[in-house]
Wavefront OBJ file of the C-alpha trace (Angstrom):
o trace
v -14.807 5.635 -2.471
v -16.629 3.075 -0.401
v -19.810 4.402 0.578
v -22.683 2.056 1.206
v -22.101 -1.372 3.856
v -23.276 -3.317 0.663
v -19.970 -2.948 -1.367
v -18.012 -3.649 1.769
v -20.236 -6.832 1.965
v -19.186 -7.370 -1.386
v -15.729 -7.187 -0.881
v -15.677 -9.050 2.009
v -17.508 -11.802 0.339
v -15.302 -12.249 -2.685
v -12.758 -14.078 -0.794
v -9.695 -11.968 -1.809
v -6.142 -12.338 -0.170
v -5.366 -8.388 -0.907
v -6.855 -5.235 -2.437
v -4.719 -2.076 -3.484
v -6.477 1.285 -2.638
v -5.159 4.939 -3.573
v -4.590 6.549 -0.150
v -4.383 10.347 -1.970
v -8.634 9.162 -2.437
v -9.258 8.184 0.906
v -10.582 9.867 3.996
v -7.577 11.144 6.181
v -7.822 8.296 8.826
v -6.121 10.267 11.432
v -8.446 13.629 11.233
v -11.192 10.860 11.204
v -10.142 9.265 14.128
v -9.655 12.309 15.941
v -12.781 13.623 14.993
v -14.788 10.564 15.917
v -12.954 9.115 19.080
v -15.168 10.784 21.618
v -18.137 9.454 19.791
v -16.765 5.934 19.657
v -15.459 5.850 23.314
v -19.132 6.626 24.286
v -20.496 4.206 22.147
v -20.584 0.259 22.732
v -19.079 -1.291 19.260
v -21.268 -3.484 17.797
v -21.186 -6.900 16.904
v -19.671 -7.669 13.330
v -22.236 -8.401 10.715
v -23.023 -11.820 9.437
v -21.535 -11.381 6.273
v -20.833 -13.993 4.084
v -17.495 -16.147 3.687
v -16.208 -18.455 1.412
v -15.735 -21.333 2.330
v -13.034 -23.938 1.578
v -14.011 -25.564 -1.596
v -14.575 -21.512 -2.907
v -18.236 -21.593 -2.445
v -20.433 -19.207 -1.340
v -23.181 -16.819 -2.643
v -21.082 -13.894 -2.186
v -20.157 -13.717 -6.110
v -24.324 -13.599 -6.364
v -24.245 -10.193 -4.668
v -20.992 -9.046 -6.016
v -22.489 -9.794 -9.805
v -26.269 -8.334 -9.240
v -24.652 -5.376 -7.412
v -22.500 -5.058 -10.514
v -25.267 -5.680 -13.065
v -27.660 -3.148 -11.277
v -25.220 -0.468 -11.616
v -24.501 -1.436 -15.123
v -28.224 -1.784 -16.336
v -28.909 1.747 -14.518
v -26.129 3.172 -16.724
v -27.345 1.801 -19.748
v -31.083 2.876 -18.823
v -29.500 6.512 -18.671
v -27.787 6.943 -21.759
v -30.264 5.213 -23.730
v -32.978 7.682 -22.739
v -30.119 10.696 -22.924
v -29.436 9.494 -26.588
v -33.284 9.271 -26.983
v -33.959 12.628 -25.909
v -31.405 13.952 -27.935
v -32.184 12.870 -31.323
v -35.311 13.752 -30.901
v -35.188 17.296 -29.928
v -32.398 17.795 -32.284
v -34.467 16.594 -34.777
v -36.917 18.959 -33.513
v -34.176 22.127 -33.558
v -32.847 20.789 -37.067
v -37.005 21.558 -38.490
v -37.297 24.715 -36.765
v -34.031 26.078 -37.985
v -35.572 25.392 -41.198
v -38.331 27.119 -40.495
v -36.777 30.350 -38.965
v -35.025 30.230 -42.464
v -38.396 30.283 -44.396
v -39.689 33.061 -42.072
v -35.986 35.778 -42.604
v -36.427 35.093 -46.270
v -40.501 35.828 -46.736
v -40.218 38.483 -44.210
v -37.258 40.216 -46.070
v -39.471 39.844 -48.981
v -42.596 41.573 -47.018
v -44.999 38.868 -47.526
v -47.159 38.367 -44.803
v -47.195 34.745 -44.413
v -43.425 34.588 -43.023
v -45.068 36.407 -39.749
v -47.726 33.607 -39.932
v -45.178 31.104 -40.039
v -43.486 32.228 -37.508
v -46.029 32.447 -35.353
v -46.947 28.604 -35.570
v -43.513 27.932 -34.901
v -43.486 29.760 -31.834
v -46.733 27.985 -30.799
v -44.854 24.552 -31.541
v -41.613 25.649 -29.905
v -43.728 26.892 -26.514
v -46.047 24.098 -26.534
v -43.429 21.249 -27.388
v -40.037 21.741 -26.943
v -40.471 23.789 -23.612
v -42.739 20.953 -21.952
v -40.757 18.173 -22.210
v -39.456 16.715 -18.489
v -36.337 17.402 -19.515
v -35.717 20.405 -22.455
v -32.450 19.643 -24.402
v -31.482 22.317 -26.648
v -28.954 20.795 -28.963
v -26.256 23.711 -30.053
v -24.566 23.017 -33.170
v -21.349 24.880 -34.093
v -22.381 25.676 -38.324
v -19.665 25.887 -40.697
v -21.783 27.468 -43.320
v -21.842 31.336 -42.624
v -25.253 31.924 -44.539
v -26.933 30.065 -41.424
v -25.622 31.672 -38.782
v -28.816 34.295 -39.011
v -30.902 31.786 -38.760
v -29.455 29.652 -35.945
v -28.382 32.642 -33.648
v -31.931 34.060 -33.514
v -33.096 30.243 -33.262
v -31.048 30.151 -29.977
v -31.773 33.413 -28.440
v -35.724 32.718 -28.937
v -34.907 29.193 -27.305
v -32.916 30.881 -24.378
v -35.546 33.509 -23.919
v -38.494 31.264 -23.494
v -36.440 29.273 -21.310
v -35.749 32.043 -18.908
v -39.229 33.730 -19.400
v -40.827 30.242 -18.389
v -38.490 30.382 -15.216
v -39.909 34.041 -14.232
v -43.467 32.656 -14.658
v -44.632 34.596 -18.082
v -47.876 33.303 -18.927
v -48.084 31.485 -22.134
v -49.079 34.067 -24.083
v -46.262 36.573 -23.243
v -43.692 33.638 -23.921
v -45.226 33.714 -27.219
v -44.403 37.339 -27.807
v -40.987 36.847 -26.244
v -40.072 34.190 -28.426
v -41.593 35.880 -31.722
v -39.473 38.708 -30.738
v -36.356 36.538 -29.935
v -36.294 34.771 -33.117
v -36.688 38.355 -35.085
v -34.205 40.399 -32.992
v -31.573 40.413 -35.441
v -33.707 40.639 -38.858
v -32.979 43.954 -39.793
v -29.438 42.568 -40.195
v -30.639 41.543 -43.341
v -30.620 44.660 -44.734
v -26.970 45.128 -43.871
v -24.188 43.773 -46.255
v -22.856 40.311 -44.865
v -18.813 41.542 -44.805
v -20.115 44.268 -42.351
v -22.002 41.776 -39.514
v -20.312 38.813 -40.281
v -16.551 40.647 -39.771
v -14.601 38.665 -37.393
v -11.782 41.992 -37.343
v -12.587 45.166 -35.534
v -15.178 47.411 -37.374
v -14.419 50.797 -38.621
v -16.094 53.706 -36.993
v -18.505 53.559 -40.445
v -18.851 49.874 -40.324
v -19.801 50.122 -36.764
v -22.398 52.871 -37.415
v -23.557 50.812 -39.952
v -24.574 48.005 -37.880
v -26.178 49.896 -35.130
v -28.938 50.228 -37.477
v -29.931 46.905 -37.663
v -32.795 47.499 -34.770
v -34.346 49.993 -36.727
v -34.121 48.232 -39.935
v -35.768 45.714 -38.285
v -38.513 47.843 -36.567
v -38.893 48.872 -40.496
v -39.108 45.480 -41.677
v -41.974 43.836 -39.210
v -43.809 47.070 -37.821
v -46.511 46.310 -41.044
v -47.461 43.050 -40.033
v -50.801 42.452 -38.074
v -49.162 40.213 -35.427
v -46.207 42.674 -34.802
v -47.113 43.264 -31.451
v -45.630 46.328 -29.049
v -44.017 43.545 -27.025
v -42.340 42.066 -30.275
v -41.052 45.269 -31.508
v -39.726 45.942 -28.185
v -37.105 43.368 -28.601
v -36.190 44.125 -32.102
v -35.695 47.578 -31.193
v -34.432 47.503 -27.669
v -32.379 44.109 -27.762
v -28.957 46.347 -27.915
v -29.753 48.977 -24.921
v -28.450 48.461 -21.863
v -29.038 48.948 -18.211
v -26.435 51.674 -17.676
v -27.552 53.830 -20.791
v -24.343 52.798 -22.495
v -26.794 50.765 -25.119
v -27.883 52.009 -28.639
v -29.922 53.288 -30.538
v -31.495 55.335 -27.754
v -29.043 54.909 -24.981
v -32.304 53.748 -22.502
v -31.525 53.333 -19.377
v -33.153 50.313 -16.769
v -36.373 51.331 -16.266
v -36.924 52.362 -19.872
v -36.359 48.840 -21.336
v -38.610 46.425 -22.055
v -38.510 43.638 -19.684
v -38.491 40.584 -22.827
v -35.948 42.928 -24.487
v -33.836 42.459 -21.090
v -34.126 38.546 -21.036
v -33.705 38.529 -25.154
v -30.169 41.032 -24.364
v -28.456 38.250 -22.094
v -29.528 35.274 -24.176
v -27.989 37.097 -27.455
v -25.119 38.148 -25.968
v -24.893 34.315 -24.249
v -25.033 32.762 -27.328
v -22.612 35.061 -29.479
v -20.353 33.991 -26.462
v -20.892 30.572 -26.627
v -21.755 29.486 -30.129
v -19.763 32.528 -31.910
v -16.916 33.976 -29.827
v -14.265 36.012 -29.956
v -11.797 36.081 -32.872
v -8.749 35.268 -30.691
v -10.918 33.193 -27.977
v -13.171 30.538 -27.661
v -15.479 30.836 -24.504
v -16.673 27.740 -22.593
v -20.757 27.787 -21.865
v -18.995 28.333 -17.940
v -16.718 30.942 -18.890
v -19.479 32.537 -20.855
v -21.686 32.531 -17.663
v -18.732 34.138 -15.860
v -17.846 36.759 -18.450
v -21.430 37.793 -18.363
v -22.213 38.163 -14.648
v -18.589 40.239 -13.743
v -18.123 41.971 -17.098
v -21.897 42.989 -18.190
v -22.866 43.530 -14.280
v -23.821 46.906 -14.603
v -25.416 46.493 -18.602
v -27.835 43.348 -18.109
v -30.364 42.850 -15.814
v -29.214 41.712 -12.620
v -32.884 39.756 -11.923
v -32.243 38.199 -15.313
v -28.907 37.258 -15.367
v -29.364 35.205 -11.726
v -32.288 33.592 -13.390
v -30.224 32.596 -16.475
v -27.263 31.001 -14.757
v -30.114 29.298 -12.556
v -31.740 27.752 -15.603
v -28.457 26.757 -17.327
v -26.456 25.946 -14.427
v -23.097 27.402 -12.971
v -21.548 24.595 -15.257
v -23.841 24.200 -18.403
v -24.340 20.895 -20.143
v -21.462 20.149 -22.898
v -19.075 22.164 -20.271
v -15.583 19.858 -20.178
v -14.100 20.006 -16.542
v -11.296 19.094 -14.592
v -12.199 17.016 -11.041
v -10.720 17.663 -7.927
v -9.489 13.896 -7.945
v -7.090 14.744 -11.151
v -9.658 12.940 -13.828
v -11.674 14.825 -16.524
v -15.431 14.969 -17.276
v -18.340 16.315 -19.188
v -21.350 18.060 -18.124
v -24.438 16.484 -19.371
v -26.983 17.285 -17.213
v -27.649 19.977 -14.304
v -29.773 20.538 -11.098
v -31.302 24.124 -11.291
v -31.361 23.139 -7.385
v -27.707 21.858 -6.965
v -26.089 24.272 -9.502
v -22.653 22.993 -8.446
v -23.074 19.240 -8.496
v -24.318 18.510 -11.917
v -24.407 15.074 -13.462
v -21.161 13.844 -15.855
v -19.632 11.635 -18.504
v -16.129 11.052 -16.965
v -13.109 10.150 -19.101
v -11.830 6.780 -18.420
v -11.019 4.770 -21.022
v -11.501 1.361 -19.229
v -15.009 1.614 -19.800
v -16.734 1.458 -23.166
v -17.840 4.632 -24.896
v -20.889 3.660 -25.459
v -21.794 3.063 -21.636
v -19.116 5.552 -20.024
v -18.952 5.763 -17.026
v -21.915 8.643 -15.151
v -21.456 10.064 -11.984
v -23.411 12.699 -10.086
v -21.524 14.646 -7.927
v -24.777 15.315 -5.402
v -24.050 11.800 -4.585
v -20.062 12.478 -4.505
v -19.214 14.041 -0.871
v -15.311 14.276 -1.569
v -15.642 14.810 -5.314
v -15.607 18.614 -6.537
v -15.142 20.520 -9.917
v -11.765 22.550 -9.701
v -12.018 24.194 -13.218
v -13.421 24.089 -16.813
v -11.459 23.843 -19.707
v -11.325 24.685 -23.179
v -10.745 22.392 -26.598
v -7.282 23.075 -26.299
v -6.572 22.295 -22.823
v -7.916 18.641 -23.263
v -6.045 15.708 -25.408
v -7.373 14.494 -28.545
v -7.923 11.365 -27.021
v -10.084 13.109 -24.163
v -11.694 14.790 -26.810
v -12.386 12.119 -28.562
v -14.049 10.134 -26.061
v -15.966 12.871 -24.756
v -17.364 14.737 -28.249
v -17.845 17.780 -26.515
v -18.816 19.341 -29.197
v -21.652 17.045 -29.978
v -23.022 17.700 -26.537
v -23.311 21.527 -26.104
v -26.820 22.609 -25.383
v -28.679 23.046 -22.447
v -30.577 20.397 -20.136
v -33.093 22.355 -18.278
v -34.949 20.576 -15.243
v -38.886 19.750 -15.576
v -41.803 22.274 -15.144
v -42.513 21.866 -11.866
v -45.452 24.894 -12.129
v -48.174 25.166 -14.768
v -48.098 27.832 -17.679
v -50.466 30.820 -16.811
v -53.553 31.621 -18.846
v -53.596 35.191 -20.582
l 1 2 3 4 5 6 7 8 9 10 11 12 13 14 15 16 17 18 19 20 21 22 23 24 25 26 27 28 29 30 31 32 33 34 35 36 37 38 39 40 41 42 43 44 45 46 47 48 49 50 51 52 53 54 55 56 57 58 59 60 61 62 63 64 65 66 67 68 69 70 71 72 73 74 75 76 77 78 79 80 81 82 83 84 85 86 87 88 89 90 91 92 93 94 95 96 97 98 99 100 101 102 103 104 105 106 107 108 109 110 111 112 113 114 115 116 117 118 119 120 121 122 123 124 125 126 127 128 129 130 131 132 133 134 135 136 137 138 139 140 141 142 143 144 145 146 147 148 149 150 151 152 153 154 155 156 157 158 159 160 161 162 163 164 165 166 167 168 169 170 171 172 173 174 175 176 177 178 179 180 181 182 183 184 185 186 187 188 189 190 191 192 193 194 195 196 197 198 199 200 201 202 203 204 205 206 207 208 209 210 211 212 213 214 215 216 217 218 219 220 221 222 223 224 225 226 227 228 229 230 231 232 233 234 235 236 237 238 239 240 241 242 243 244 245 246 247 248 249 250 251 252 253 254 255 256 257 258 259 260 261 262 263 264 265 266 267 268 269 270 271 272 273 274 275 276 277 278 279 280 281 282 283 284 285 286 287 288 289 290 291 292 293 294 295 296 297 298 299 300 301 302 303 304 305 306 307 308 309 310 311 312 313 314 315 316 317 318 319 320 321 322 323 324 325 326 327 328 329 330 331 332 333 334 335 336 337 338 339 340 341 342 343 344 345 346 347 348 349 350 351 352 353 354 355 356 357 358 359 360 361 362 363 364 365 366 367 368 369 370 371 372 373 374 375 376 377 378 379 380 381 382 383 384 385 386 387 388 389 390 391 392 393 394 395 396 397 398 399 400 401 402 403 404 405 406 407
């Protein structure tokens, strides 16, 4: 779409004996003729512009404006995904360390020495005090093929998640220290719980299920000896699983008896088994996971919570894949917290370059709209391809715009 006088200038200026356009992208002419002919017959029309022409011999310094118009665009682009690919390596360089950390931390903790709690304590400090402050916080989601990580890389999300959404309900620095500690612990007594029985992608037996349901005591068992175990830490390992409705194990609280980090550490575990883990016979989009959470676990999650999540992640979370209302595909790199529904993407079109695709923002995009996400199967492998969805799943979170509280 036209939609500045400068690229009709442009145009104009190029000296050009025809142009093609796609009338099925333009405005309706006659609903915006009708809608503006009372405003135009009241109005004098004013004189044309002095716009440039060529002129016989072909000269003129319309090709000037036509190339820095084009070369400002172009340079902007490039300026964007350089600092995109920037950011990323560097705070998945940052994720790759601390996963290696939370490692170190299961294995001495399982082990009860005392240090693993003292490790994972400076890790929370680095995790709160850098990766959170950045302008914009890119956690980059990788899917693991090795099923001994997965321990360590689900509770490395859900403490990420948590301190994401505990930032975004103003906890003061110290409480998203205990939220975070108790994030990236909320699973540990699955430790003590054979690896066929957790790791099952079939439906558990009625023993097997049992079984598991033990893990929050286990780890209650497991951490309750350390000095830095706080109440508010042991909350979450223990209450992670209860829900809202009393439907929730192992005590069946309801609302008001759960701890308010082990609400926000509930919807960012069951987010990322969602997202990163799924369902045996279904993979779930970050947007579908969003979805299945706020109609499905409505009456089990925090309602205050879950609004806040989807407003920190977005209605359409980075590395989401969607279809446009103009027919063409595109991927969600980056979102508004305050324009939830116009993020920023990478659109599919192969007649520019993968290495400077083309970006466009739908804020800026009045006729452009997202009609639906889609999954890895609903997109070609040459989409795919070009896109690398799956190298691009995380979540862009917009900059601090208020200070962390004291204690």
């Amino acid at each position: 779409m036209l939609t500045h006088p400068k690229e009709v200038e442009v145009l104009l200026g190029l000296g050009l004996h025809s142009v093609k356009y796609d009338p099925k992208k333009s405005v309706n002419q006659e609903t915006a003729v009708a809608g503006e002919e009372k405003t135009l017959a009241a109005k004098p029309v004013p004189e044309s512009p002095n716009l440039p022409s060529p002129d016989v011999d072909g000269s003129s310094d319309a090709p000037d404006i036509y190339l820095q118009f084009i070369t400002e665009r172009k340079q902007r682009r490039i300026h964007f995904l350089n600092t995109r690919r920037k950011n990323l390596v560097k705070q998945e360089q940052e994720y790759k360390l601390a996963l290696n950390q939370v490692a170190g931390v299961m294995k001495d903790i399982e082990a009860g020495n005392e240090k693993g709690m003292e490790a994972a304590d400076k890790l929370m400090d680095h995790v709160v005090d850098v990766m959170l402050q950045d302008t914009e916080t890119i956690v980059h989601l990788m899917n693991l093929s090795e099923k001994d990580n997965v321990t360590y890389f689900h509770s490395l999300n859900v403490s990420i998640l948590s301190l994401i959404v505990g930032r975004k309900l103003g906890l003061s620095k110290s409480e998203l220290h205990e939220l975070g500690l108790g994030g990236v612990l909320h699973d540990i007594g699955k430790l003590k719980i054979p690896k066929r029985v957790w790791l099952k992608k079939t439906p558990l037996t009625k023993a097997e299920e049992q079984f598991l349901h033990l893990h929050p005591q286990y780890g209650v068992s497991l951490i309750s000896s350390f000095a830095n175990a706080t109440k508010e830490v042991l909350d979450v390992v223990f209450q992670h699983h209860e829900r809202c409705n009393g439907k929730g194990y192992p005590q069946g609280l309801e609302d008001e008896q759960i701890s308010y980090f082990a609400k926000i550490a509930a919807i960012a575990d069951v987010y990322d088994n969602l997202t990163n883990r799924g369902l045996e016979d279904r993979f779930f989009t970050p947007h579908e996971s969003l979805s299945f959470i706020y109609t499905r676990y409505k009456d089990e999650l925090s309602r205050e919570v879950t609004l806040t999540f989807i407003k920190c992640l977005g209605v359409y979370p980075p590395g989401t894949v969607v279809e446009l209302s103009d027919g063409s595909l595109g991927m969600v790199i980056t979102t508004d917290q305050a324009k939830s529904m116009h993020p920023t993407l990478i659109i599919y079109d192969e007649s520019f370059s993968r290495a400077e695709p083309l970006i466009v923002s739908l804020a800026e995009e009045d006729n452009l709209r997202i009609v639906s996400s889609l999954r890895p199967d609903q997109i070609s492998a040459d989409a795919m391809e070009y896109l690398q969805p799956g190298r691009m799943v995380g979540f862009f979170v917009g900059s601090l715009t208020t200070p962390l509280k004291t204690p």
